[in-house]
C-alpha positions as CSV (number, residue, x, y, z in Angstrom):
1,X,2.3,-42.0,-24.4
2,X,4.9,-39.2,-24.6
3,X,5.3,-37.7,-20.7
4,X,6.1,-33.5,-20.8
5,X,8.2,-32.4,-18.1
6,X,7.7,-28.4,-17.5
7,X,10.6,-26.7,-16.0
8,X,9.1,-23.5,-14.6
9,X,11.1,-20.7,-14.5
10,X,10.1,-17.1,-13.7
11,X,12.1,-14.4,-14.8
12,X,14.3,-13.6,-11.9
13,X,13.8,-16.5,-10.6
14,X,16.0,-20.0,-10.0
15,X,15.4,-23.1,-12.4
16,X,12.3,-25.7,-10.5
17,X,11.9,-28.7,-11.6
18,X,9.6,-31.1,-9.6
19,X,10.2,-29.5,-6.7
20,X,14.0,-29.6,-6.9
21,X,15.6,-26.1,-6.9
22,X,18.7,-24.2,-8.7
23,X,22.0,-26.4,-8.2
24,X,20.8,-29.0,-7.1
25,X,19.2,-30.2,-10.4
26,X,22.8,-30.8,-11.7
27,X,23.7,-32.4,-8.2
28,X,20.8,-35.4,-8.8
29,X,21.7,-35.5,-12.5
30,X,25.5,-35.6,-11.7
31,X,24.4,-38.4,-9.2
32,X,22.5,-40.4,-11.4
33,X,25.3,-40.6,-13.8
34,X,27.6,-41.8,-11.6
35,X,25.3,-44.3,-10.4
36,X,24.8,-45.0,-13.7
37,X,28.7,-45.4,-14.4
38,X,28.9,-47.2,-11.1
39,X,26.6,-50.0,-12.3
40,X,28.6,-50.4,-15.6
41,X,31.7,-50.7,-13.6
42,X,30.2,-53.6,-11.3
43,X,28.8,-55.4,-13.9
44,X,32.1,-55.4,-16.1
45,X,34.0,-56.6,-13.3
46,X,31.8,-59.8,-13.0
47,X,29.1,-58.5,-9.7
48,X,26.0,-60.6,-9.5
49,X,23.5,-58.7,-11.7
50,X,20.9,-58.3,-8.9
51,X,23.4,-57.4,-6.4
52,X,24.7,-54.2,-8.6
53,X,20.7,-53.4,-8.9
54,X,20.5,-53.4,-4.9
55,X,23.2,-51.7,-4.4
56,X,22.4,-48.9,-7.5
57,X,18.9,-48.8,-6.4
58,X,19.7,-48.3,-3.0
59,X,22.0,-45.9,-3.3
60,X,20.4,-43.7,-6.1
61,X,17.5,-43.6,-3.7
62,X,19.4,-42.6,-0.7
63,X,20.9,-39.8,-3.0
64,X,17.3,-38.7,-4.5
65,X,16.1,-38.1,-1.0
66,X,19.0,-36.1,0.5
67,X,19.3,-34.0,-2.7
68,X,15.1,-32.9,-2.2
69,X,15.7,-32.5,1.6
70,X,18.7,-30.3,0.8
71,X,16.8,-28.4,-2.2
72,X,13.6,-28.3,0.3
73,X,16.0,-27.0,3.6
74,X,18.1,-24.7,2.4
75,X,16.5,-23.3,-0.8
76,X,18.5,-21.6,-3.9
77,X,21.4,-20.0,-2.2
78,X,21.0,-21.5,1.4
79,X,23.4,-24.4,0.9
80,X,26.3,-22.1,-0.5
81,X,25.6,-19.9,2.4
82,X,26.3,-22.7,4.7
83,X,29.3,-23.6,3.4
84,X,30.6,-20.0,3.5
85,X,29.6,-19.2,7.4
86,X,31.6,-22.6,8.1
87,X,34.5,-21.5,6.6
88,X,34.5,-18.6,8.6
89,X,37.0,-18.1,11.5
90,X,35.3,-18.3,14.8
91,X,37.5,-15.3,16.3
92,X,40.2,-13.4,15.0
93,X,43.6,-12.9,17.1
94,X,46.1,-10.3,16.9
95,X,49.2,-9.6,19.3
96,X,49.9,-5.7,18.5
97,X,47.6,-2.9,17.7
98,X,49.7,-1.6,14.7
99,X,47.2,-2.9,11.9
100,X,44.8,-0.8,13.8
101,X,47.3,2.4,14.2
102,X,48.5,2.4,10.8
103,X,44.7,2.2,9.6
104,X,44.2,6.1,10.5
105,X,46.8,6.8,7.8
């Protein structure tokens, strides 16, 4: 009973697997590790056994579900473009015309 998991990728074309796209495969696996560190930590400090599962198990699903939305919503390069149009400056202001005079030069 040995499952294959195919990761399709096309040459030119972004990493899929089930469905998730490009970065956002490390962003679910770096989220399951540190759901998988967070249960560790819990349980070492003494946290009902069930509780760390409802709490992991919530969370990790919460997490799995806004990582494919974001993969599904914004694509390959959507999300970084985001991040990049926010960080943009809605206007620019300038009190003299001299960066403008001195361009001519």
């Amino acid at each position: 009973m040995s499952s294959v998991y195919s990761i399709n990728k096309g040459i030119g074309r972004a990493i899929t697997f089930k469905g998730v796209k490009a970065q956002y495969i490390g962003y679910l696996a770096g989220s399951l590790v540190a759901l998988l560190v967070l249960f560790a930590v819990l349980y070492i400090c003494g946290v009902n056994t069930y509780a760390c599962l409802v709490l992991v198990l919530g969370s990790g699903t919460y997490m799995v579900l806004r990582i494919f939305r974001l993969s599904h919503r914004y694509g390959e390069h959507g999300l970084m473009k985001r991040n990049a149009r926010r960080s943009l400056p809605v206007y620019l202001k300038f009190r003299s015309r001299k960066i403008f005079i001195h361009l001519k030069k």
